[in-house]
Phi, psi and omega in degrees: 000345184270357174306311202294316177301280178328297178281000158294308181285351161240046154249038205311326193286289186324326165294255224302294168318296185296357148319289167321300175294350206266308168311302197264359161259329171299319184307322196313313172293352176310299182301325201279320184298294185306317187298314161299320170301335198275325199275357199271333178306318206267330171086063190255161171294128201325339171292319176303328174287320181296315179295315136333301164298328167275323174317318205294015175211352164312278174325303154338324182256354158253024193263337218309325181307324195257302214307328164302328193272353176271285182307314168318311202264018200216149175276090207337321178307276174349312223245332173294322177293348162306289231274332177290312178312302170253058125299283152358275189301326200268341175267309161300003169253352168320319210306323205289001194271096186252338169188205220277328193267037187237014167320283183321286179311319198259013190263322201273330191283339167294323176267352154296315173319284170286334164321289202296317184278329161296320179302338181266309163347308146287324169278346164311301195300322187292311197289347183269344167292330197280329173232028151211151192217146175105177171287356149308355194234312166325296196290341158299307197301324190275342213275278163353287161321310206269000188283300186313335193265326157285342177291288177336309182296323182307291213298295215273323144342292183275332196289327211278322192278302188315307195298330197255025143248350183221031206062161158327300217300292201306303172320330173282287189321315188289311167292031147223039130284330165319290178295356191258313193280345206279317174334293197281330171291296183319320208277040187230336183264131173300124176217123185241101173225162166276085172343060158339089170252164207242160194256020188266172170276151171344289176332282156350291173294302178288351192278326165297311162288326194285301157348287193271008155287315171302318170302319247222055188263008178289331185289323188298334218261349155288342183274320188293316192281004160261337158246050131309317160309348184278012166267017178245013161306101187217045153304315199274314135014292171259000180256334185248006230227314216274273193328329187283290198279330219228018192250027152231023167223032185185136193282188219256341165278324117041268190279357164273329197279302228283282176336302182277329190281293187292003222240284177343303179319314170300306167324291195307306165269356172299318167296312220271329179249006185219018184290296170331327206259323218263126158280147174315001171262308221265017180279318171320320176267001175265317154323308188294334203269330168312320179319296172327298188283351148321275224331286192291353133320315192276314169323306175279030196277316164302347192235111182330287191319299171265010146298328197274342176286320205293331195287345175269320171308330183283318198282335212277306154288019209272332176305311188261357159281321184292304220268338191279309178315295152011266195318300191315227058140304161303325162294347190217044144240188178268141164317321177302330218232045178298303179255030143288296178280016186254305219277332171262346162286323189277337161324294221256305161283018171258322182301329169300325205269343224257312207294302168334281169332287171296320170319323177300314170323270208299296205303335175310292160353298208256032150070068178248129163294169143327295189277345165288326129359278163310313180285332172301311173302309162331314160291342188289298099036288159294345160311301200288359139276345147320285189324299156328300152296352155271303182311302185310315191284345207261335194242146143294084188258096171321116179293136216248149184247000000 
């Protein structure tokens, strides 16, 4: 941890973002909480639940085409105090969702929601390259992770006790309080980078990407191998787990906050003890054991207590598979085209997550267990270390130093 304090103290604008990122992702889980709780509450059907969870990555995946081409031509700061702002409007308007025939109005206020926190989520990711390098730019990206898994842990937790001592409604008021202080630290903070600007049009711009994507093809098969990760979408999942096993010996926000907080646990402490050890060979054994730790998730699954252990085994590589992919993928493209290909790498991984989500849903629909559910993620997971040991032998893939 002390690499991580040290480059927060000869980083200030990275301290200050990651301050930022710390307030509006612990807010964020309030809502994350409140939502599932209000539909399990409302007795909505398991396709709804699946479905809910791929919005919260859909919106991400159609802004993805332009948005990047946004982040080039725009000055980062300017364009996160926009993307906070309706964060803002759209999570305090949660409040107004009160039972089935409010469906629409929360479909909608989610994907407004998450538009906005991925575009800013990208354009952040565009933004750590431009002032950092290096293994300074690895220990951000895990730095980052490792912020998203304590906010998780924190956010899903304490969220779990607030909906169920004071409701939904106070978690959307809290979470967009949340967002109102991550606002006023940005809009206080200086960021100074250099705009590339370019004289093409949008049109342009992605035709261009495309070009040099078409050059570059060790960068598509790092966008495809990063978003493997996006099988670790398992909201909905632990949202039908609670509801099938566990809501008649534990109240149902409870068993989401405990669930995701343990999960979380794992996020957190996984960078912290094997970041050191893992290189681009040994990443190929970081795939397989996430597979492994599905499984074997899916094996406790009926028993709260030991779901909630398997749930730390599951979350502990799931950080440095996301941060290490990542990390590749900034390393072995060019700068101009940082949030163009940050913006179409994060395409894809929303799309894995969002496909993830709605699948859980349907096999669930159509009396698929859970835990067989959990073992297709698991294969999935071993694939994505094949694949991966083919990306090495096959592309020049840079080692990040």
């Amino acid at each position: 941890m002390n690499e991580y304090f040290k480059l927060l103290k000869s980083e200030p604008v990275l301290k200050r973002l990651s301050i930022i990122q710390l307030i509006s992702y612990f807010g964020a889980w309030f809502t994350n909480v409140a939502i599932y709780t209000l539909l399990l509450d409302m007795n909505v059907d398991v396709e709804i639940i699946g479905f809910v969870a791929m919005l919260h990555f859909l919106a991400g995946v159609i802004q993805a085409p332009f948005s990047g081409s946004i982040i080039d031509s725009v000055k980062p700061k300017k364009l996160m105090l926009g993307l906070i702002l309706i964060e803002i409007f759209a999570t305090l308007s949660l409040i107004f969702v009160n039972n089935l025939s409010d469906l629409y109005l929360l479909y909608t206020l989610i994907f407004l929601k998450m538009a906005a926190a991925s575009f800013y989520f990208t354009t952040e990711m565009s933004l750590l390259p431009k002032i950092l390098d290096g293994a300074k730019l690895q220990k951000a990206n895990e730095l980052h992770s490792i912020i998203w898994s304590l906010s998780y842990t924190l956010g899903m937790a304490l969220s779990g006790f607030v909906v169920y001592w004071l409701g939904v409604k106070a978690a959307f008021i809290l979470d967009a309080f949340m967002f109102v202080g991550a606002f006023v630290l940005l809009y206080r903070l200086e960021i100074e980078v250099e705009i590339i600007h370019s004289k093409e049009n949008f049109l342009g711009m992605m035709k261009d990407t495309f070009t040099y994507l078409k050059s570059s093809p060790s960068a598509i098969h790092l966008m495809l191998i990063h978003a493997f990760v996006g099988l670790t979408a398992f909201d909905a999942l632990v949202a039908l787990m609670v509801n099938q096993y566990y809501a008649t010996i534990i109240a149902t926000s409870l068993a989401l906050g405990l669930l995701h907080a343990s999960r979380a646990v794992g996020l957190v402490i996984g960078p912290i003890l094997i970041s050191e050890w893992v290189n681009n060979r040994r990443m190929i054994y970081v795939f397989i054991f996430q597979g492994l730790a599905v499984w074997l998730w899916a094996y406790a699954m009926e028993n709260f207590y030991l779901s909630l252990a398997a749930s730390v085994v599951v979350g502990f590589f799931t950080t440095t598979l996301w941060s290490y992919t990542y990390t590749l993928l900034q390393k072995n493209i060019q700068a101009k085209y940082y949030g163009r290909i940050v913006a179409y790498n994060d395409m894809l991984f929303l799309s894995s997550a969002a496909f993830t989500s709605y699948m859980i849903g349907f096999l669930a629909k159509i009396d698929y267990s859970l835990e067989l559910i959990a073992l297709f993620i698991g294969v999935g997971f071993m694939i994505g270390g094949i694949y991966f040991a083919w990306i090495l032998k096959s592309q020049k893939i840079r080692e990040i130093e």
